[in-house]
Structures are given as C-alpha cells and as structure tokens.
C-alpha positions as a LaTeX table, in Angstrom:
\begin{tabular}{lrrr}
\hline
Residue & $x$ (\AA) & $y$ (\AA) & $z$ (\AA) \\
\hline
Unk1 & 47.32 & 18.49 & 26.13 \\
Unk2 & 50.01 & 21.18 & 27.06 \\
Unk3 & 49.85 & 24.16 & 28.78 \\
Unk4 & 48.80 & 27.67 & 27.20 \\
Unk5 & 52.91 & 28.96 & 26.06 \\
Unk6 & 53.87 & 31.65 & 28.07 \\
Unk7 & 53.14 & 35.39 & 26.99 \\
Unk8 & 53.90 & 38.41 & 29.37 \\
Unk9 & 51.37 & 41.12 & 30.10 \\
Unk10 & 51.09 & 43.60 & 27.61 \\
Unk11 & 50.80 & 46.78 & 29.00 \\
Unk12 & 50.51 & 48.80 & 25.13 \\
Unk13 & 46.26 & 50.22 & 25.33 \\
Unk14 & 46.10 & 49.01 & 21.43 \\
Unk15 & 44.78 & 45.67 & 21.60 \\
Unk16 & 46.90 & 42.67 & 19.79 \\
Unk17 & 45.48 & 40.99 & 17.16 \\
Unk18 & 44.59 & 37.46 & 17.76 \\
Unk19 & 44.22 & 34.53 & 15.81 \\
Unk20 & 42.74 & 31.38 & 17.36 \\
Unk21 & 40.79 & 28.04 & 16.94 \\
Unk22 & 37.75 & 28.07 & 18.38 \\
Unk23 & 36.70 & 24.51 & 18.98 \\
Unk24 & 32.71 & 23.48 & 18.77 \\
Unk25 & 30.61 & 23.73 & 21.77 \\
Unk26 & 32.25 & 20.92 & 23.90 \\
Unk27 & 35.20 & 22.90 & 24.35 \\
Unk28 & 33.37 & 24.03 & 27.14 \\
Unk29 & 33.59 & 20.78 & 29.00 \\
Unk30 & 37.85 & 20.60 & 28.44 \\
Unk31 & 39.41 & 22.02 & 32.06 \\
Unk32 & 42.97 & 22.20 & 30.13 \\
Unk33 & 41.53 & 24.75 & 27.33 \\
Unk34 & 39.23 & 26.77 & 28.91 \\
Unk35 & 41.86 & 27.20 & 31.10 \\
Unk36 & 43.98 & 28.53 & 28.53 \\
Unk37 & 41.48 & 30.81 & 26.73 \\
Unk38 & 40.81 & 32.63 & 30.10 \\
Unk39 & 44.09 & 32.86 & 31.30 \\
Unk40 & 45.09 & 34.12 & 27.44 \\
Unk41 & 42.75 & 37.11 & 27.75 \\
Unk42 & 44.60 & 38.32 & 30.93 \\
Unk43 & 48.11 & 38.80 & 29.32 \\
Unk44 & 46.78 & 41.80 & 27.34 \\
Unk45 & 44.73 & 45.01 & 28.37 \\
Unk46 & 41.09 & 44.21 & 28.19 \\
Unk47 & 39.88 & 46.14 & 24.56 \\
Unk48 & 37.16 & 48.63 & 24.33 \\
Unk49 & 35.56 & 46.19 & 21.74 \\
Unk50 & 35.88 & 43.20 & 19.39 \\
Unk51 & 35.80 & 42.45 & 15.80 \\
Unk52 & 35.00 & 38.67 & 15.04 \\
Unk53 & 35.66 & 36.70 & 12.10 \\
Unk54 & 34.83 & 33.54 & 11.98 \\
Unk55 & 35.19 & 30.81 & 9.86 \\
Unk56 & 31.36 & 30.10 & 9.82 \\
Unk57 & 30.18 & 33.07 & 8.34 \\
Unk58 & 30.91 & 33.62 & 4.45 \\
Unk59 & 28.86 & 36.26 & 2.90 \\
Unk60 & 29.81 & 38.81 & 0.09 \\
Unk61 & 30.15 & 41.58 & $-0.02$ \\
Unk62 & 31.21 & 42.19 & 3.50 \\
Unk63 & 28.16 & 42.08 & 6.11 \\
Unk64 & 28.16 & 42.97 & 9.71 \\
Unk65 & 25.87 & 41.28 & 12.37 \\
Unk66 & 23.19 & 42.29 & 14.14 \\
Unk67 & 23.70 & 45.54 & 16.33 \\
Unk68 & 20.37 & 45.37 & 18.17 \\
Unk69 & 20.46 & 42.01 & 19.88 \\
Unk70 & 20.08 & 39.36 & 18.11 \\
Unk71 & 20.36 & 36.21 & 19.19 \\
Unk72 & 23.23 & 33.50 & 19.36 \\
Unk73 & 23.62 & 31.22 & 15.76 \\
Unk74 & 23.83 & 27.71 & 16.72 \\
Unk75 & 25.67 & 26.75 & 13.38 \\
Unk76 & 25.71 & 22.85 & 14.74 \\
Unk77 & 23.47 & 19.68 & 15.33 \\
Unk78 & 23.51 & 16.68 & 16.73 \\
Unk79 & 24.83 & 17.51 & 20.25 \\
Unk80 & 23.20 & 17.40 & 23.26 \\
Unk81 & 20.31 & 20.01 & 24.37 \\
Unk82 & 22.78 & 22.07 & 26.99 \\
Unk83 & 24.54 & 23.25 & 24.06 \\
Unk84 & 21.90 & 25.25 & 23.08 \\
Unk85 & 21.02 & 26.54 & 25.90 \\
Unk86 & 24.50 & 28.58 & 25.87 \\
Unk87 & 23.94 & 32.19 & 26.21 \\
Unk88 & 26.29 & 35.50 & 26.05 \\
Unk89 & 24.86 & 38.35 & 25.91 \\
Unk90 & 27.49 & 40.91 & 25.15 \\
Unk91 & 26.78 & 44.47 & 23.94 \\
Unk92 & 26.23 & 45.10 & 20.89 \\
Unk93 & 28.32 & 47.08 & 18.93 \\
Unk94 & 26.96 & 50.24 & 16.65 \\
Unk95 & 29.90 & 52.35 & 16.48 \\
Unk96 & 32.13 & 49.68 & 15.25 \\
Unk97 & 29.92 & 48.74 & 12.74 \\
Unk98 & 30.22 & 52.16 & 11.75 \\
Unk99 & 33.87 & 52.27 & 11.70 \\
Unk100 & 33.79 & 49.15 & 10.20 \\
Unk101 & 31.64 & 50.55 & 7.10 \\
Unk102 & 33.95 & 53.14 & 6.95 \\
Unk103 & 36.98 & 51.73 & 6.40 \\
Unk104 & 36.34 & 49.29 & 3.82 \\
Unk105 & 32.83 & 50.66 & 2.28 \\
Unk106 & 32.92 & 52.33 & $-0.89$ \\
Unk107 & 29.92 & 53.71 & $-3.44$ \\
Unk108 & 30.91 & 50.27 & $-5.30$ \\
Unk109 & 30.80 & 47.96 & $-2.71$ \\
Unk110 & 28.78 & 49.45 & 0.29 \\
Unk111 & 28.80 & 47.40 & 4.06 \\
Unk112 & 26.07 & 45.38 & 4.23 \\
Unk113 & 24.38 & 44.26 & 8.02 \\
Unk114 & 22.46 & 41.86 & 8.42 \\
Unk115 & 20.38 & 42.96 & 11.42 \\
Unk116 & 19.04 & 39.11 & 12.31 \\
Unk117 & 22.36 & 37.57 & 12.83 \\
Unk118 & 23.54 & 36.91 & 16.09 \\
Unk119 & 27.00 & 35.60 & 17.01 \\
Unk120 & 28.03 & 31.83 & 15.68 \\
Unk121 & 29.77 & 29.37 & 17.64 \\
Unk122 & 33.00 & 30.26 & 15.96 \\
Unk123 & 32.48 & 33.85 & 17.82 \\
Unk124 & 30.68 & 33.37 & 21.21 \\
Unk125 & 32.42 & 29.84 & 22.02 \\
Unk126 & 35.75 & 31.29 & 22.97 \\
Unk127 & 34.61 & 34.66 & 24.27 \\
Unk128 & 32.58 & 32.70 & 26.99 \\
Unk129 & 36.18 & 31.33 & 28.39 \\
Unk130 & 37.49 & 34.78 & 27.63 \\
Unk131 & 35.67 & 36.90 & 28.30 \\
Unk132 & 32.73 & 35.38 & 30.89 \\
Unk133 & 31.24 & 38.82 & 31.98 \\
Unk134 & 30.07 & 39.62 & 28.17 \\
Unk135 & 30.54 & 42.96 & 29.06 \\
Unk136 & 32.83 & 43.90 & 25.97 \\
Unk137 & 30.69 & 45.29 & 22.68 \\
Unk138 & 30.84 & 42.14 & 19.78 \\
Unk139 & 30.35 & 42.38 & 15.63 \\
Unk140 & 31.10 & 39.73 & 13.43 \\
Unk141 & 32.04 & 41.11 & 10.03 \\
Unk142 & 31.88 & 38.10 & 7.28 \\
Unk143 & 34.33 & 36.53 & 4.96 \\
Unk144 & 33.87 & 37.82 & 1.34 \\
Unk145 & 35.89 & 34.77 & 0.08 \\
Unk146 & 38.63 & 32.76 & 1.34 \\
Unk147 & 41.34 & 34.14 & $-1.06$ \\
Unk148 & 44.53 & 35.05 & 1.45 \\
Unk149 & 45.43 & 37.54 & $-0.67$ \\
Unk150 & 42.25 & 39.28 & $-0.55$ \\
Unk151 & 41.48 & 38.65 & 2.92 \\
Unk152 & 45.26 & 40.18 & 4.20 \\
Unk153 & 43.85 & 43.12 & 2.19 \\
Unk154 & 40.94 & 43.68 & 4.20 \\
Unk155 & 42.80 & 43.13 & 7.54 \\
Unk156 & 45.23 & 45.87 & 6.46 \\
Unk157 & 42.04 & 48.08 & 5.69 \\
Unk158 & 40.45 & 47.00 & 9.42 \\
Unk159 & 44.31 & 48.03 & 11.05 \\
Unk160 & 43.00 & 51.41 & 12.65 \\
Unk161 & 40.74 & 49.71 & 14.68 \\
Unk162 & 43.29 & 48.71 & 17.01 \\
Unk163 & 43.63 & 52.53 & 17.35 \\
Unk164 & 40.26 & 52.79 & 18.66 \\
Unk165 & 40.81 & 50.22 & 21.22 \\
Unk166 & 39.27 & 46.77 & 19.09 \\
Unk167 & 40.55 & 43.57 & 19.52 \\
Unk168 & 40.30 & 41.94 & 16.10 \\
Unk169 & 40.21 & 38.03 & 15.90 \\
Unk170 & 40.30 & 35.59 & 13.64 \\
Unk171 & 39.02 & 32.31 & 14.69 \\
Unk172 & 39.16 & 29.30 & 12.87 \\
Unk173 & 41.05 & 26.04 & 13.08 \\
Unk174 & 44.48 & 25.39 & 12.44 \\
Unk175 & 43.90 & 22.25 & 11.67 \\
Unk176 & 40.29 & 21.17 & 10.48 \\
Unk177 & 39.37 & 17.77 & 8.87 \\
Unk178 & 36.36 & 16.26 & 10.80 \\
Unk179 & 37.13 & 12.81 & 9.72 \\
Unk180 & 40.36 & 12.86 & 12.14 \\
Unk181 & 37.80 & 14.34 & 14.75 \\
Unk182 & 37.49 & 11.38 & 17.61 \\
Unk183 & 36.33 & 12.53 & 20.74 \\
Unk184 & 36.13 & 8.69 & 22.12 \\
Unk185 & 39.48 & 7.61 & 22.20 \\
Unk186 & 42.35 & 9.87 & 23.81 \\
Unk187 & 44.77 & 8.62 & 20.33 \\
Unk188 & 47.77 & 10.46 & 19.17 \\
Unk189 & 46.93 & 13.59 & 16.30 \\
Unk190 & 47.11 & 12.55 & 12.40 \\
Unk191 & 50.64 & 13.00 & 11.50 \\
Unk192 & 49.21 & 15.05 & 8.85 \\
Unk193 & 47.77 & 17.08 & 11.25 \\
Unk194 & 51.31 & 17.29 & 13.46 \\
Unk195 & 52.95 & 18.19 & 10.44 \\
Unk196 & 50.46 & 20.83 & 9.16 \\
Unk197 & 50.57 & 22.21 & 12.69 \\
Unk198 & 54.58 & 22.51 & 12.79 \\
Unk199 & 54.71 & 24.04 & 9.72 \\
Unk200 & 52.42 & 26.56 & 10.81 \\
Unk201 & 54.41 & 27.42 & 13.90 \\
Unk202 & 57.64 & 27.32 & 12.13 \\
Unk203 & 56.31 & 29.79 & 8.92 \\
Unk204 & 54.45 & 32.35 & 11.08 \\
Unk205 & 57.33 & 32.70 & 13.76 \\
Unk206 & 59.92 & 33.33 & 11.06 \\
Unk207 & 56.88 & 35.96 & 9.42 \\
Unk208 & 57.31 & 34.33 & 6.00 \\
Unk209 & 53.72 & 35.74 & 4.49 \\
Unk210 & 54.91 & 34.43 & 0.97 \\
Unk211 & 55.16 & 30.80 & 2.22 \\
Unk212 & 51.68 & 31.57 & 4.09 \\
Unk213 & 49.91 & 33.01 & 1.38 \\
Unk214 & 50.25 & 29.97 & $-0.70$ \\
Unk215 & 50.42 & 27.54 & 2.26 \\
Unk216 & 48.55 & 24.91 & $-0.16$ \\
Unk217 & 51.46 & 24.38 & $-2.01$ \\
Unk218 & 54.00 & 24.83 & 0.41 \\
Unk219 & 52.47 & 23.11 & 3.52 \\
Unk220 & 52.83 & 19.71 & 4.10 \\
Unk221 & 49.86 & 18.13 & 4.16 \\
Unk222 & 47.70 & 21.27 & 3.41 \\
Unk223 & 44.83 & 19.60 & 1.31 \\
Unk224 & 44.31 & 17.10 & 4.50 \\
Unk225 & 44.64 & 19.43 & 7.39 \\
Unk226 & 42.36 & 22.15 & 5.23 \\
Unk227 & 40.15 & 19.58 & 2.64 \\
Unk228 & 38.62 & 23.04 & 2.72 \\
Unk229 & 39.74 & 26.18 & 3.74 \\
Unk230 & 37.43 & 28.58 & 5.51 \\
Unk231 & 38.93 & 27.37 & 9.12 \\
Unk232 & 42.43 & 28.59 & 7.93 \\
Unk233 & 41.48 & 31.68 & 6.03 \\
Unk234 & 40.88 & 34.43 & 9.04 \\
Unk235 & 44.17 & 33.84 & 10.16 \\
Unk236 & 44.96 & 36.52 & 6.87 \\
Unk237 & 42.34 & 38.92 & 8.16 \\
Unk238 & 44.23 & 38.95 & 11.44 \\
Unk239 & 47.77 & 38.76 & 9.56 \\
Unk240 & 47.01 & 41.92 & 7.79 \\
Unk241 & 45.42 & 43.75 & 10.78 \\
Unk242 & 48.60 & 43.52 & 12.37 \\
Unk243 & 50.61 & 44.51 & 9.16 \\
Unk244 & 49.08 & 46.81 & 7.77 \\
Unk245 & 52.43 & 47.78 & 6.45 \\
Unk246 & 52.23 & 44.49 & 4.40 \\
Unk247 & 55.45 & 43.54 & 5.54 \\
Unk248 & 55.46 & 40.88 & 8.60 \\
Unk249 & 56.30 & 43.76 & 10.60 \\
Unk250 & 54.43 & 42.29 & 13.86 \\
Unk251 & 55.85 & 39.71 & 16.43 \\
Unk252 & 53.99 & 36.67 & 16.54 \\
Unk253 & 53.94 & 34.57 & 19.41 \\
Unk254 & 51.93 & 31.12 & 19.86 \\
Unk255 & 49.36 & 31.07 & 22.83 \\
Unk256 & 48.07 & 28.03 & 23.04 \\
Unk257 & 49.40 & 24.71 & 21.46 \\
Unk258 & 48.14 & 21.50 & 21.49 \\
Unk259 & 45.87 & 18.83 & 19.97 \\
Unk260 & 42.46 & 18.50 & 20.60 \\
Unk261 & 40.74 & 15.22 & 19.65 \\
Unk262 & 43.11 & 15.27 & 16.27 \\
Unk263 & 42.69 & 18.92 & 15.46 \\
Unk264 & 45.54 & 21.27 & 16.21 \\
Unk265 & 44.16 & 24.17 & 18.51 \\
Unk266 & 47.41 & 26.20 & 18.13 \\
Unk267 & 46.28 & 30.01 & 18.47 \\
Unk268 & 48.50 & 33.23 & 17.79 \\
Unk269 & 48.77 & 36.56 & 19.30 \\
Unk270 & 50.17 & 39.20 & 16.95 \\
Unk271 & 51.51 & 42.63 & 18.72 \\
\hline
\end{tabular}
C-alpha cells in the first residue's frame, strides 16, 4: 500500500470538499490507512460540521438522519462481534439539517428526516480515523438516485454550506466489486480495477466532468469496477459542491491512493 499523496495545509476557514472510499469495518485494523485518514484530516482547518453521503443510504426524496441521537447503522454481517461494538458518538446536527432543508426543499418536494437513523458504516467508519474525538456535529443526507447528472445538481444546491463552515463528503468506493474482494491473500488488484482506478485519477485531475458524467461508457472497465453504481455516485454530490459554477472550476488533488484487498481506495480533496 502507498503512502497518503502529499497535500499542504490549507489555511482557507471554508472547508474542502472531500470525496473518499470508506472501506467496511476492518479498515480499522489496516496501520497504513488509518494512518492516512487521520493524517488527511490535519491538512485542512477542522469544519464547524459535516454533511455525509454515503453510498449505503438511498432514499427518495432526500432524507436527513436522525438529529436526536440515534444510534450507529451496522449496514453489514458476518464479521466478528467487535465490529459492532464500534461506537462514535458525535453531535448531532439540527441546524444543518435545517440548512440542509433549505437549500434543496421546495413545496413539491419537501426534506424528509428520518429521526431513527443513525450513521452507517459508510459515514462513521472513516470519521473514527478522522476525526477520533467525535466532537464535530454529523447528518447524513440520502441519495435520491444514482443519476450523476442529478446528483452534481444537488451538490451545486448543498455549495453554501461550505460557507457556513461544513465539510461535505462523499464516501463511496472507487472501485467496488466484492467478488475481487480477498482479504486472505496479499495478490496484486484486478487489472480492471488498476485501470478503472487510473482512469479516474487521470479524468478528475484534468476536471473533464463530461467524460465523468458518463464514466460507463467512457471508463475502462466501468461495468466491472461499478457492476453497480451507488459506491461511485457521491463522488457527483461532492463534484458539484465544489462547482457550483458547473464548470470544473475546483482543483482536485488525490489524498490517498492505493489498493486495498483489490478495491481501489483512491480518495479526493476538492478546494
């Protein structure tokens, strides 16, 4: 695995706009990436508050979490008890639920909260290694659908966040077909998921949103590293967060690289 790519310390109040993949719960156990998800969150001013979406939680229309408490989601099964026994109890987050509802509520399509839904694994698994004191306020908004399109609409909507001092993420996969997943032998990635993964760095650091947008045809390998697509689709969220201009106006920079277990855990910062 290589080490977390460089960023300087950001020094701007507004909060970047991340992108990442968020692994499943035995990321927890890997020295190399926790490593890199902690020392991540100290290249940029720590936000007021964050805005999660994650790949595990489709819902339309648009639904926030729980801003009373709830407890953790464990989305997952089969793994050993310790996994459950994760806790992080951040603050919750009222007023950005509010801002939330009122940027992208309308009479027509209100903001719907779902007040027993806690944080899934696609949320609270990084912020442990990012942010261990769970002292930052947390909402998870859902995924209306995994359209890019649509969903760089909505991040464009969610831009004045970052005003207010929210760190929005996307968290996903960048590569995500559980078949390649081997956690028993230390093998080389796919190819298809090396190639999926280069063409990802390549497209997003030359800002080509066109090529993006319909990255199924113009990937390489798209239908294996994505046989579906709801670990790539918050990456558009975050895209149009930080473009709200809808031009690829910010500067992307890669944050983490690397494989892990087959699965490409590359992870973008956009400023």
């Amino acid at each position: 695995m290589t080490s977390p790519v460089a960023t300087p310390p950001s020094h701007d109040s507004r909060p970047p706009v991340l992108y990442l993949s968020h692994g499943a719960p035995p990321l927890a156990d890997d020295a190399t990436w926790t490593r890199e998800l902690a020392s991540w969150s100290g290249t940029f001013t720590k936000p007021k508050q964050i805005l999660m979406v994650s790949a595990h939680w489709e819902n339309a229309p648009v639904t926030v979490s729980s801003t009373t408490g709830a407890p953790l989601v464990y989305d997952f099964w089969g793994f050993p008890q310790k996994y459950y026994e994760v806790t992080y109890d951040a603050p919750a987050a009222p007023e950005l639920a509010e801002s939330v509802a009122r940027l992208l509520g309308t009479p027509d399509t209100p903001i719907y909260q779902d007040t027993s839904r806690g944080l899934d694994h696609g949320a609270y698994v990084p912020l442990v290694e990012m942010f261990p004191d769970a002292d930052v306020p947390v909402l998870q908004m859902s995924m209306p659908t995994l359209d890019p399109r649509e969903l760089f609409e909505l991040g464009r909507k969610l831009a004045p966040l970052r005003d207010e001092g929210t760190l929005v993420v996307g968290s996903g996969f960048t590569t995500h077909n559980l078949s390649w997943f081997n956690p028993v032998t230390d093998s080389p990635a796919p190819s298809p998921s090396v190639e999926f993964d280069h063409w990802a760095a390549e497209t997003m650091a030359s800002g080509d949103l066109d090529a993006l947008f319909d990255f199924i045809h113009k990937a390489p390998a798209a239908h294996e590293a994505h046989p579906r697509t709801e670990h790539w689709a918050p990456l558009y969220v975050a895209l149009g967060a930080a473009n709200p201009d809808g031009a690829a106006s910010a500067v992307s920079r890669t944050s983490i690289d690397g494989f892990w277990h087959g699965l490409s855990k590359r992870s973008w910062q956009l400023d």
